[in-house]
C-alpha positions in Angstrom: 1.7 19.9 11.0 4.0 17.6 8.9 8.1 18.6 9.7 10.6 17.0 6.7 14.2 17.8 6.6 17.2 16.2 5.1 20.8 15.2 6.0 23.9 16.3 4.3 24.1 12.8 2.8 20.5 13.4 1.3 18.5 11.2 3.5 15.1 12.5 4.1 12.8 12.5 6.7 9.5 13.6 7.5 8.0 13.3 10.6 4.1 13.9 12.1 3.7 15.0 16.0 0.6 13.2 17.5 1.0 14.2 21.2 -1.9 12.8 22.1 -0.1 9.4 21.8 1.7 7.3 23.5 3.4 5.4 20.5 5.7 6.4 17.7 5.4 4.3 14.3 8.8 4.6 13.1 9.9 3.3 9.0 13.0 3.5 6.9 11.5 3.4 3.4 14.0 2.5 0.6 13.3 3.3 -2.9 14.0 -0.2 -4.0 11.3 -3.5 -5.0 10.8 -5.9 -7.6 10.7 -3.8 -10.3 14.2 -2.6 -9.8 15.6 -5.7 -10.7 16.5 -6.8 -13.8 15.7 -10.8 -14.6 18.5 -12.0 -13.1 17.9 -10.3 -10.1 14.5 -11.0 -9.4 14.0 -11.8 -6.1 16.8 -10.2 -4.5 15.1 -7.4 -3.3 12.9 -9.4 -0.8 16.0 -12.0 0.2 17.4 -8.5 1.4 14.6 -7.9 3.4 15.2 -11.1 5.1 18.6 -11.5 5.6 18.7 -8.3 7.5 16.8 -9.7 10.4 19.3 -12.4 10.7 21.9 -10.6 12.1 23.8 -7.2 12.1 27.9 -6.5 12.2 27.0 -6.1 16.5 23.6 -7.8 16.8 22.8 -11.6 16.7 19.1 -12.4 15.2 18.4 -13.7 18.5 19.3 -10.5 20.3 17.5 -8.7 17.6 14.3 -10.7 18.3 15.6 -10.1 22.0 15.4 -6.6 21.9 12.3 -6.4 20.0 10.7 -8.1 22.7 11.9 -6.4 25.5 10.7 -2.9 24.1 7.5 -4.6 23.5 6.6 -3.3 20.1 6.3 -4.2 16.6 9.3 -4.7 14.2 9.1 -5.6 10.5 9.3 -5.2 7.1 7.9 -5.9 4.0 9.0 -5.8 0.0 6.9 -4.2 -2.5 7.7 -3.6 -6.4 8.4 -0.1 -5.5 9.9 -0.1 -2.0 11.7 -1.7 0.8 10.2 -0.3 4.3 11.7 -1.6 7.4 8.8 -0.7 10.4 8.7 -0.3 14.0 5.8 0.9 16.6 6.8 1.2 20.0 6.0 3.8 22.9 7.5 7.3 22.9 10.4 6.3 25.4 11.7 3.0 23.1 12.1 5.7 20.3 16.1 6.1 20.5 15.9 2.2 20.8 14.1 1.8 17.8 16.1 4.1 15.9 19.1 2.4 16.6 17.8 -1.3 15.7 16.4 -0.4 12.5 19.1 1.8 11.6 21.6 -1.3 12.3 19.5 -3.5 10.5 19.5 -1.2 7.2 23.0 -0.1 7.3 24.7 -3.0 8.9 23.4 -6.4 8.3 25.8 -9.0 8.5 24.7 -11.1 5.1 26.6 -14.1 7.3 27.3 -16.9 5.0 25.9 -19.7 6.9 22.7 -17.5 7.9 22.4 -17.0 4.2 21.7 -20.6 3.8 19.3 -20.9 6.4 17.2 -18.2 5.4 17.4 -19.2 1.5 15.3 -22.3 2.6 13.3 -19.9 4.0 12.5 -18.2 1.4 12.4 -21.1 -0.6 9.2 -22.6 1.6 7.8 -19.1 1.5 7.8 -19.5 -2.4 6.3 -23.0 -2.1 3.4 -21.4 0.5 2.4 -19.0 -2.1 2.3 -21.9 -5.0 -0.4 -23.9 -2.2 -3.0 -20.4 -2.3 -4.8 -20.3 -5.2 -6.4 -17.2 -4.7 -2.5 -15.6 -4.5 -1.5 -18.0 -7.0 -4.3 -16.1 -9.6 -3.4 -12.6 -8.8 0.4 -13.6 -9.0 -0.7 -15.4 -13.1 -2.8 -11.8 -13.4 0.3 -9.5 -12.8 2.0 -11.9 -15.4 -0.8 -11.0 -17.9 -0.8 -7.6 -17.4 3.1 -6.9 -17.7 4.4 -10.2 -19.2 8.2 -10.8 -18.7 9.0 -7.1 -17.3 10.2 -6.0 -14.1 7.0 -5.3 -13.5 5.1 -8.8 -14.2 7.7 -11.0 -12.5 6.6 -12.3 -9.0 7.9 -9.7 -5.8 8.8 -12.8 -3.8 11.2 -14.1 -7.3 11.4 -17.8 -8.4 12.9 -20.7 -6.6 15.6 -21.5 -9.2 16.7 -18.1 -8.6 16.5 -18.0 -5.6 18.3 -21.0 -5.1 21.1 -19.8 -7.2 21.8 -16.2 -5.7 25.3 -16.0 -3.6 26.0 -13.8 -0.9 28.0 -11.5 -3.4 24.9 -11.2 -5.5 23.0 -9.9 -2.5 25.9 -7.4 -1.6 26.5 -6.2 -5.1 22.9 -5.3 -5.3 22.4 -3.8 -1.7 25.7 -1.6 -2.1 23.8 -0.5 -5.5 20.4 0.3 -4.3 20.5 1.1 -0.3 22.0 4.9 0.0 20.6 7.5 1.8 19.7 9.8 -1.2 17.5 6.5 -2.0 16.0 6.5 1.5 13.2 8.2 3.7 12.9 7.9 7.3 9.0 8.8 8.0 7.6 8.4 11.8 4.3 9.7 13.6 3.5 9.8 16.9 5.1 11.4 20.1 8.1 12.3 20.0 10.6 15.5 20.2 11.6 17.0 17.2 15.2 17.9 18.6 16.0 14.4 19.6 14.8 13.0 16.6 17.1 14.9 14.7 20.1 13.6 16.9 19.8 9.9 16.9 18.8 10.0 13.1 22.0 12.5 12.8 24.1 9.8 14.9 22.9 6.5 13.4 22.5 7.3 9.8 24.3 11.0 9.5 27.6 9.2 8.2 26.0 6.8 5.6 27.5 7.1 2.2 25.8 7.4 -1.5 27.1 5.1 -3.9 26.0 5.0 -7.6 22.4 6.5 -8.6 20.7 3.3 -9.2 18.3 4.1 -12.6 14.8 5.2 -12.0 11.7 3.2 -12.5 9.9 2.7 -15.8 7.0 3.0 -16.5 4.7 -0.1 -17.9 1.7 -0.5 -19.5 -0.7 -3.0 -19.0 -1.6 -5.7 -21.5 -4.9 -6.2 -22.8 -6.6 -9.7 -23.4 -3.8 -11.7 -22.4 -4.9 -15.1 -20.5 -3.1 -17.3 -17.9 -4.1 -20.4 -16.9 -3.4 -22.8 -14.4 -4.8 -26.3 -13.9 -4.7 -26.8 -9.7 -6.8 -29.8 -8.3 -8.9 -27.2 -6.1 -12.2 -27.0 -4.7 -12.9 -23.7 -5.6 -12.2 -22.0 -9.3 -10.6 -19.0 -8.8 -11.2 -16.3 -11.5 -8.9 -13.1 -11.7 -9.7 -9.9 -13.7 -7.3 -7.4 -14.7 -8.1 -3.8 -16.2 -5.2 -0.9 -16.9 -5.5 1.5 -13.7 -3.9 4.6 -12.7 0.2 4.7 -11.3 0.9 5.7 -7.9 -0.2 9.7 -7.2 -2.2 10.1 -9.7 -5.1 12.1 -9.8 -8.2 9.8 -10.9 -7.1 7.6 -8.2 -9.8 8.8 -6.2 -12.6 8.4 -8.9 -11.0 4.6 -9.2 -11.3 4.0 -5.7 -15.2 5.4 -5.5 -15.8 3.2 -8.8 -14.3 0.1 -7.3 -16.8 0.7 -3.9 -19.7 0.7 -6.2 -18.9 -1.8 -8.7 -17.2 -4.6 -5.7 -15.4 -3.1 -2.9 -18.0 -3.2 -0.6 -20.7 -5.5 0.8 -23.6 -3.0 -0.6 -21.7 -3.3 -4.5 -23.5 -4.5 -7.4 -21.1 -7.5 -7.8 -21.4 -8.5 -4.1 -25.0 -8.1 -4.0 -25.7 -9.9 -7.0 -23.3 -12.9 -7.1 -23.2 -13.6 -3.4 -26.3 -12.7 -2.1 -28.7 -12.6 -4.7 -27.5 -16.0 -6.8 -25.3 -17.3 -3.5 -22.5 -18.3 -6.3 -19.6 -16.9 -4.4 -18.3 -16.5 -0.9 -15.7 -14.3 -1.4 -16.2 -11.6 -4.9 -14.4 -8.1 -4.8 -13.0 -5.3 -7.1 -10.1 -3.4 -5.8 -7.8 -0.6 -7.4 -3.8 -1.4 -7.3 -1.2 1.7 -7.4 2.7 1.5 -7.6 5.6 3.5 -9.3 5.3 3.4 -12.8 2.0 0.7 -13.0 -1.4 0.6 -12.0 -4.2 -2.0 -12.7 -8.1 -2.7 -11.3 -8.8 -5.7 -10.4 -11.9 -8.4 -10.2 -11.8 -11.5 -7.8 -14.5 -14.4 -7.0 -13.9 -18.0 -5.6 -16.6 -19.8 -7.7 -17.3 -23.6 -7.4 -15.9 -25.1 -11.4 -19.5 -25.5 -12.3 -20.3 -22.2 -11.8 -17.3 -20.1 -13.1 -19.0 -19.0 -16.8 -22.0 -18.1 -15.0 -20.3 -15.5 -12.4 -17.6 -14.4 -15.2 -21.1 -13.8 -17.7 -22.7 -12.0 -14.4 -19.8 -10.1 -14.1 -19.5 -9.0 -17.7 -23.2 -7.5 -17.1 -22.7 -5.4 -14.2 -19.7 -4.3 -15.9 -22.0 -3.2 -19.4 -24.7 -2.0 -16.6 -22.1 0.6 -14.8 -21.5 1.7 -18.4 -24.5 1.9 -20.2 -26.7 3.2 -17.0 -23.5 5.1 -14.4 -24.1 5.2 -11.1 -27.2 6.3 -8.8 -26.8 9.5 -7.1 -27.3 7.4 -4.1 -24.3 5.1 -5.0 -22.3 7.8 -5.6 -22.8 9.8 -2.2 -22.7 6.7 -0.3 -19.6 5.4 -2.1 -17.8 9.1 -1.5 -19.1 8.6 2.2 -17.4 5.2 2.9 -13.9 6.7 1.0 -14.1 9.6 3.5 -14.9 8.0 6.7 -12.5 5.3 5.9 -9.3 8.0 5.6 -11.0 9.5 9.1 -10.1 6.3 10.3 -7.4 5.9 9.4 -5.8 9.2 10.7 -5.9 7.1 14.2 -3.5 5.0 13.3 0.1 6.2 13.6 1.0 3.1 11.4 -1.3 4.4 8.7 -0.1 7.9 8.9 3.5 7.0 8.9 3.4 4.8 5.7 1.4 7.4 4.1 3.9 9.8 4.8 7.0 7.5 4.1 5.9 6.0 0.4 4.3 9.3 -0.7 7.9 11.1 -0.1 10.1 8.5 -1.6 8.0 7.8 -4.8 6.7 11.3 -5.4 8.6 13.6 -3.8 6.5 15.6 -1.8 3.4 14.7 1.1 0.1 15.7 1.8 -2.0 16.8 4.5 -4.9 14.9 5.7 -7.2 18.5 4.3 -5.5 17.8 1.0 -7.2 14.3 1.1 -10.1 14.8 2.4 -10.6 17.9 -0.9 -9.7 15.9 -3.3 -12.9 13.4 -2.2 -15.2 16.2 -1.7 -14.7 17.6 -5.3 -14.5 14.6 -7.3 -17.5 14.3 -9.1 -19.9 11.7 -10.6 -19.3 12.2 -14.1 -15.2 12.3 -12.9 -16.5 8.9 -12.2 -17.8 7.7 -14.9 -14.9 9.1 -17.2 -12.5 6.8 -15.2 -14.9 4.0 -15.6 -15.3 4.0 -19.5 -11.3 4.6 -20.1 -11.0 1.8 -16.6 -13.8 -1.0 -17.2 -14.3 0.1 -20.8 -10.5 -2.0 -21.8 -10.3 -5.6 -22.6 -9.5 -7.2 -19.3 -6.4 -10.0 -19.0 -7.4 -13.2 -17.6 -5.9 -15.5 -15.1 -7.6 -19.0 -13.7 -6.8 -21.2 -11.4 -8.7 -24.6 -10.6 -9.9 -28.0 -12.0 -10.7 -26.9 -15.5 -9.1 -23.6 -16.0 -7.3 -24.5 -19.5 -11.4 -24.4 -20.6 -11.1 -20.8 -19.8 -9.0 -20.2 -23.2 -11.6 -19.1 -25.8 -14.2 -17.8 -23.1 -15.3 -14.4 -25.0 -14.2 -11.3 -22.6 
């Protein structure tokens, strides 16, 4: 049974008791990501996440890595265009531990001038690393198709002129805009004691202060037909595919998902089947649904050799017309719901899994819900809910992006 309550100073938190456990998956999830920022602020939202690790008002980085060690658990974070989440999993007596470091680390990081530096060549290589993989690289030039030169088509990690430019007052100016409690959720599950959760979030994060309501996220619509091309001396061509989707929460999420296991989510789809294993043209092929705040998109990958990228992009236009014209086999369709439902079972095993479930569902909709709720909506969703979601999904003119020895070919290729 799920337990959520909130602070005076409007932080939430909602919490899931798995005595069975050992562990405790603990997150602080901030309602703040790429697509908060406005252009010249891209990028600041994951230099945050960064800089927070190197060093609090009463903690080094060194004793932070320190004491991450010596409770031997997990402690990270990540940046989305949604969300900030700062994560820990450690066992049920490290809780109070945890608590405090992440807390420190969200409320108190040091943004030390010199670290600052340090970490902005971090950053800067981490930029550079994501230049070097093409496959990245292409879903990267995709989002930039789909949403153009909107908070929600520039790149999460940002640019390296900008990120090369920002000062330490840019990165306080923002934080002191966006990081406030009633912008925050702290989400855990595991073992732990409800009472004494509520005191050390009451004693680390009950005197945080608001500061201005930063403005919500908009939403975007995808583009249609819009191409980008990159000429990369590769080996591989890499050919991306995007299609307008459903936003975070929505409700034919789960007919997108059982579409995207038929059509190239899974080794038994039609594109898998029939471009790896039946013309051996690809290694890697897959179709996967994408969900944030605001945006949401369907995507086609494959890794083709440049000889062979028309062929796979024609192949792939004729399973598409195929799912269309003919829908889905009863058998498809069972066996797709099947692998959805035994996947969330699975899932529910892992306290990581449950917490960030828990966490991102709170912050961006406002509400949770239970693993029954789930496991409903699969069961009644229908084939022809299905196939509705596929002629509005697959049934749009996808955006194009390519990257490899002769992508700028790729311009006039019919879609």
């Amino acid at each position: 049974m799920t337990e959520q309550w909130t602070l005076p100073n409007g932080l939430r938190v909602v919490a899931e008791p798995l005595p069975y456990l050992r562990s405790v998956s603990l997150g602080i999830w901030c309602h703040v990501g790429s697509m908060a920022e406005t252009e010249d602020e891209n990028g600041l939202s994951h230099f945050i996440e960064h800089m927070v690790f190197k060093g609090t008002k009463s903690r080094s980085s060194r004793m932070i890595a320190e004491e991450t060690d010596i409770m031997g658990g997990q402690l990270n974070a990540f940046t989305a265009r949604d969300c900030t989440c700062f994560y820990a999993r450690v066992i049920d007596e490290d809780l109070p531990r945890a608590v405090d470091l992440l807390s420190d680390l969200v409320l108190h990081p040091a943004m030390d001038a010199a670290e600052l530096e340090k970490e902005r060549g971090v950053v800067l290589e981490e930029i550079a690393m994501d230049e070097d993989d093409p496959e990245d690289l292409a879903g990267e030039l995709l989002t930039r198709a789909q949403y153009g030169d909107t908070p929600a088509g520039r790149p999460i990690i940002g640019t390296a002129a900008r990120v090369a430019a920002y000062t330490r007052e840019d990165l306080l100016a923002y934080r002191q805009r966006h990081y406030t409690p009633a912008n925050t959720v702290v989400a855990l599950s595991g073992r732990y004691d409800r009472k004494r959760v509520e005191e050390l979030v009451e004693r680390f994060m009950g005197a945080w202060e608001n500061a201005e309501q930063p403005a919500a996220i908009a939403p975007q619509s995808a583009r249609l037909g819009i191409r980008e091309l990159r000429e990369k001396d590769t080996e591989q061509l890499h050919l991306c595919l995007g299609y307008p989707g459903y936003t975070y929460g929505d409700p034919r999420s789960t007919a997108l998902t059982i579409l995207s296991t038929v059509y190239g989510g899974a080794v038994s789809s039609r594109l898998f089947q029939r471009i790896r294993e039946d013309l051996g043209m690809a290694y890697s092929v897959y179709s996967y649904p994408g969900a944030q705040e605001g945006v949401g998109n369907f995507t086609v990958y494959a890794g083709v050799s440049p000889k062979n990228g028309r062929k796979v992009l024609a192949e792939i236009e004729k399973e598409r017309k195929k799912l269309l014209w003919d829908g889905l086999t009863e058998k498809e369709f069972t066996e797709a719901k099947n692998q959805l439902r035994v996947g969330f079972l699975m899932g529910l095993e892992s306290s990581g899994s449950r917490m960030n479930a828990l966490g991102r569902r709170l912050l961006i909709l406002g509400r949770t819900r239970s693993p029954e709720e789930v496991l409903q909506d699969i069961d009644r969703t229908t084939r022809d809910d299905v196939m509705a979601v596929a002629a509005e999904v697959l049934g749009a003119q996808p955006c194009l992006s390519v990257v490899g020895r002769g992508a700028e070919k790729y311009a006039e290729v019919a879609l």
